[in-house]
PLY file of the C-alpha trace (Angstrom):
ply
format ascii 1.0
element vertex 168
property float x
property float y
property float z
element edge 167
property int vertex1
property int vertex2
end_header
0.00 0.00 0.00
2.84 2.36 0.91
4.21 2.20 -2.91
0.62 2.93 -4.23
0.32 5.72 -2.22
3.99 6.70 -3.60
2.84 5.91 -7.44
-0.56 7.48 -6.70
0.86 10.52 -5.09
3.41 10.97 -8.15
0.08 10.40 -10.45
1.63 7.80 -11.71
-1.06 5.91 -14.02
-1.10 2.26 -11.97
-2.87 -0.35 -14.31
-3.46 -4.15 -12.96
-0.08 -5.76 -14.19
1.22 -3.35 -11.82
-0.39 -4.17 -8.20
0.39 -8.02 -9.44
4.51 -7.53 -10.50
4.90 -4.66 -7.46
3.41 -7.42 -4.53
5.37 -10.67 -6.03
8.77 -7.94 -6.15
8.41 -6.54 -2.32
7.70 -10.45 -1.29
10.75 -11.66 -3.03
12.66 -8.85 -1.56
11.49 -10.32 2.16
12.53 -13.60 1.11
8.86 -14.79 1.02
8.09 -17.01 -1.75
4.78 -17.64 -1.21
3.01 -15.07 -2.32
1.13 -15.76 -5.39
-0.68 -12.41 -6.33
-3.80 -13.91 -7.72
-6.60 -11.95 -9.20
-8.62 -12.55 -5.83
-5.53 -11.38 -3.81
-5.47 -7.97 -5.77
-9.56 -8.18 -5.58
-9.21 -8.28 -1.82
-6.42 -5.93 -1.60
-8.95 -3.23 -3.51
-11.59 -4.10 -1.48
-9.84 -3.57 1.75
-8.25 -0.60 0.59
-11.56 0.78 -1.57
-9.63 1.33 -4.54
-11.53 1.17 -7.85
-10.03 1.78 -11.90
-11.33 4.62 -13.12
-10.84 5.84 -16.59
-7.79 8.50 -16.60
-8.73 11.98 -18.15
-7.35 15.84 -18.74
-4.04 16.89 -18.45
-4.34 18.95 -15.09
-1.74 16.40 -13.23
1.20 16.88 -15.58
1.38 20.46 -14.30
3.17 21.50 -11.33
0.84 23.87 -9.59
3.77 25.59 -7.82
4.68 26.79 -11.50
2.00 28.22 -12.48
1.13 29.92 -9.48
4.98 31.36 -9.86
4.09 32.36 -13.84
0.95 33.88 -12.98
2.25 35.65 -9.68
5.09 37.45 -12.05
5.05 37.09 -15.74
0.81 37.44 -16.24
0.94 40.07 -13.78
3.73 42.17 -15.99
1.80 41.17 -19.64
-1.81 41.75 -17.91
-0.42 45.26 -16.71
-0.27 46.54 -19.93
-3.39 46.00 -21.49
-7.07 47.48 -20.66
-9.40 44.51 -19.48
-11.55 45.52 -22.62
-8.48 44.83 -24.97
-7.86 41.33 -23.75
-9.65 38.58 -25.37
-10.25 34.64 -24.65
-11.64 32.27 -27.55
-11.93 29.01 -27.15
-12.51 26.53 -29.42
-14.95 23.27 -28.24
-16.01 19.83 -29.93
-20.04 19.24 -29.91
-19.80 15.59 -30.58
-22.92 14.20 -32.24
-24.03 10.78 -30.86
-21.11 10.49 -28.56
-20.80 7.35 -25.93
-19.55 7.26 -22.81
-16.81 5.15 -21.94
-17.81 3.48 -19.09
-21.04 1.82 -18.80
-23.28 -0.24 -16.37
-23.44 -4.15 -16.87
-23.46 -7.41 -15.27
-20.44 -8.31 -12.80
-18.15 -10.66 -14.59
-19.56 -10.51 -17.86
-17.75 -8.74 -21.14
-18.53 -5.35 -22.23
-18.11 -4.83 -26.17
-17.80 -1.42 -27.57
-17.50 -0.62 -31.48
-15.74 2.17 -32.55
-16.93 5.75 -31.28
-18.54 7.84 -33.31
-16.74 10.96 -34.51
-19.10 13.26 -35.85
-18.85 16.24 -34.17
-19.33 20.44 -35.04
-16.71 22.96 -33.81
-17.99 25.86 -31.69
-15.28 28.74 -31.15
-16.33 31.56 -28.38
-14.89 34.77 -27.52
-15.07 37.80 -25.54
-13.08 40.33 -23.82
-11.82 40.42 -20.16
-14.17 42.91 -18.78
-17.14 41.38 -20.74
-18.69 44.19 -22.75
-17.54 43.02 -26.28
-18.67 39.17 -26.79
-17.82 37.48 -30.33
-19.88 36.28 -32.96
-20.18 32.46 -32.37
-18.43 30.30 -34.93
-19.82 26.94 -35.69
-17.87 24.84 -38.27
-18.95 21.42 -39.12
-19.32 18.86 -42.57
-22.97 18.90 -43.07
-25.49 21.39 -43.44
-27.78 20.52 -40.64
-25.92 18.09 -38.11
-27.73 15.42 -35.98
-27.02 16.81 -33.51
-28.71 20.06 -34.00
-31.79 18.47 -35.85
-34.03 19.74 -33.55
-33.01 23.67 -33.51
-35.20 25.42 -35.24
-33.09 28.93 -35.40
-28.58 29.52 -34.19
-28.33 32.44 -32.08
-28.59 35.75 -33.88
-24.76 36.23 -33.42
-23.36 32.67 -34.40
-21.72 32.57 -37.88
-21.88 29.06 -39.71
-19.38 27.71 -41.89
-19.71 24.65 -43.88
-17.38 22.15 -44.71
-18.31 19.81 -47.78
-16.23 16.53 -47.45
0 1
1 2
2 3
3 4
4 5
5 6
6 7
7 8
8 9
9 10
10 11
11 12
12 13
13 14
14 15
15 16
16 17
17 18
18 19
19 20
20 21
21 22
22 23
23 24
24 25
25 26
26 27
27 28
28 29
29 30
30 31
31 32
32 33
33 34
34 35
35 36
36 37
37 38
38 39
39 40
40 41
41 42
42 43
43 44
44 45
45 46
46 47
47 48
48 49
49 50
50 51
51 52
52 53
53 54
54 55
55 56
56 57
57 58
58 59
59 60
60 61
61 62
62 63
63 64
64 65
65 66
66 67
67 68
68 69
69 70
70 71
71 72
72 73
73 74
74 75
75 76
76 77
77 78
78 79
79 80
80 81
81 82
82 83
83 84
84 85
85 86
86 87
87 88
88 89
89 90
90 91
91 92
92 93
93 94
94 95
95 96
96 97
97 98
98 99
99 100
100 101
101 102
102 103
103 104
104 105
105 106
106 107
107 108
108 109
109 110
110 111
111 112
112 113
113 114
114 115
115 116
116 117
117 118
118 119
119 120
120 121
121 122
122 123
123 124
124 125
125 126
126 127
127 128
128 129
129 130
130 131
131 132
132 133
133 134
134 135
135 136
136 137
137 138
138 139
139 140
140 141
141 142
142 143
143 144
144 145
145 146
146 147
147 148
148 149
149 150
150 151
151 152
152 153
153 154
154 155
155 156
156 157
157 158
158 159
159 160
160 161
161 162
162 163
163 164
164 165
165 166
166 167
């Protein structure tokens, strides 16, 4: 438990392969050969411990907070100085993914769960406005058809949005 909490702590990604090879290597290490590191011994050690897989997503954990504190403490401080609020913009650019599936889904213990490939169609949305809020963007929507599925039932975009269509 002490080097999960070690590889957990260093978010380390810690996939079942692991909590088998990492039990059978500290045992050898004691000299105990018994140890077999079955599925039920790893079951039990989850249980007892309430650990769980969960699917791994973003990108927040491969930033060292301390570092971007630091940047924005110093360096945004000295670019943000020299601009109005009402000259700074932020646009963002989104996916609006059309029949998308989750990844994880509910079904009987023990028994297989078969996915297919995902579907991909999607329509891009880009936003903007300025810091101090009093100038928002025209809405961009970019996609391959004319009407998506996924907008099928909107009758009328917002005044402001701008479509663009991509034949291909």
């Amino acid at each position: 438990m002490a080097w999960f909490k070690q590889a957990h702590n260093a978010n380390t990604s810690i996939e079942r392969p692991h909590l088998k090879e990492k039990p059978l290597h500290v045992a050898a290490g004691l000299g105990i050969d018994s140890l077999l590191a079955s599925d039920g011994w790893i079951d039990h050690f989850k249980k007892i411990h309430k650990l769980v897989y969960e699917t791994v997503s973003g990108y927040s954990a491969i930033v060292n907070p301390e570092t971007v504190m630091d940047w924005k403490s110093k360096e945004l401080t000295k670019i943000n100085g020299r601009y109005q609020p009402k000259d700074m913009v932020n646009v963002v650019e989104t996916g609006l993914f059309c029949n998308f599936q989750s990844s994880k889904t509910l079904t009987y213990e023990g028994g297989f769960c078969h996915g297919g490939t995902k579907p991909k169609q999607r329509v891009t949305v880009v936003l903007g406005c300025n810091a101090d809020g009093t100038e928002k963007l025209p809405s961009l929507v970019t996609g391959k058809c004319n009407k998506p599925h996924c907008c099928r039932n909107v009758k009328n975009s917002p005044p402001d949005t701008q479509q663009i269509l991509i034949h291909g």
